[in-house]
N, C-alpha and C positions, 0 to 999 in steps of 0.2 A: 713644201715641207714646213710645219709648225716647227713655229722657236718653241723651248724651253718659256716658259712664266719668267719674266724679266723684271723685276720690282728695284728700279735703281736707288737702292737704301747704300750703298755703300760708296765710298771715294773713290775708291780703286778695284778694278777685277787683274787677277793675275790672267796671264795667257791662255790658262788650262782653264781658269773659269768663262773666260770669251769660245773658246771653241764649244765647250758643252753647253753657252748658250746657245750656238748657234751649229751646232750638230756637226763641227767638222774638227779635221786635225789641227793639234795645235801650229802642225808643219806651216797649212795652209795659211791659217791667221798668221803668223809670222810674217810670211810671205807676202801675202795683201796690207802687211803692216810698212813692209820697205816701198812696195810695187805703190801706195797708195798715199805715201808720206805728204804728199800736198794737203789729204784730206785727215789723216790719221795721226795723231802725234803724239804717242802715249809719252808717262813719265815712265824715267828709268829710276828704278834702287843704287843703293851700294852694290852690288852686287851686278848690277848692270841687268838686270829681268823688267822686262816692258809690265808698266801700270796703265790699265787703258781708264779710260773715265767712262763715264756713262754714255758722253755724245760720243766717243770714241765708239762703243759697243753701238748705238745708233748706225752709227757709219756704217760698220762692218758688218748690221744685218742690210741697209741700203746696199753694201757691194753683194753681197749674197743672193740679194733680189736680183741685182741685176745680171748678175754672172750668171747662177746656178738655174734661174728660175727663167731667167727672159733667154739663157744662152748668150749673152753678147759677150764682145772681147773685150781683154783690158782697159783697150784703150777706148773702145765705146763708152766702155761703164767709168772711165774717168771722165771723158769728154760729157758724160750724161752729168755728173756730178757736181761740175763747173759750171756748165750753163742751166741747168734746171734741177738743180737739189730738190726744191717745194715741189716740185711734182713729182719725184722720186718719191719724195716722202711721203707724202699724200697714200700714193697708192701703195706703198709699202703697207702704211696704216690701215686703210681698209683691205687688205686683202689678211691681213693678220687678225682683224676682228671677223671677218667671213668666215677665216678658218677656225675660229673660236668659237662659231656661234656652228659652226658645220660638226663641232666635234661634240659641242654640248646637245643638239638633236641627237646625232646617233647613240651617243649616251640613255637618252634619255626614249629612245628608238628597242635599245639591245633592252632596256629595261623593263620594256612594256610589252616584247618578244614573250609568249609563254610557249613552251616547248609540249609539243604531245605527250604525255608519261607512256603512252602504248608504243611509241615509236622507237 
């Protein structure tokens, strides 16, 4: 599943803006936010609503990867976390530029497509 275009320009993402980075509910980000607190430590407002930071959003597409994409369980994908972050990360990274470069061919595929006018 392709992220959302991620340009961390800003300090803080609210919850609702972490999930529609990363294509899920905000329930779930919540969720992977307690379930994964070793790795995730947003700041809270007055108001008490989670500010994730950018390597925060980082994280929560590495747990993404690993949960949603590879299938493993929590505890895998923490145990994976703790001991090999840099290669989480790694291949997080090139499989996000794969699918950026897989979406700009087709793009560029559907454009070059000319349809029959007879048909």
């Amino acid at each position: 599943m392709p992220y959302k275009e991620f340009i961390p320009e800003k300090l803080f993402y609210s919850i609702g803006e972490a999930a529609e980075i990363l294509g899920e509910s905000t329930s779930l980000v919540r969720f992977w936010s307690d379930r994964f607190a070793d790795f995730i430590k947003p700041a809270r407002n007055n108001k008490g609503n989670r500010k994730f930071t950018p390597k925060d959003i980082e994280t929560l597409k590495l747990i993404h990867y690993l949960v949603k994409d590879r299938g493993m369980t929590l505890d895998g994908a923490a145990e994976r976390l703790k001991n090999n972050r840099d290669g989480v990360d790694r291949k997080v990274q090139v499989i996000e530029k794969l699918k950026d470069i897989r979406e700009e061919l087709l793009s560029i595929s559907r454009s070059l497509h000319v349809e029959d006018p007879q048909s």
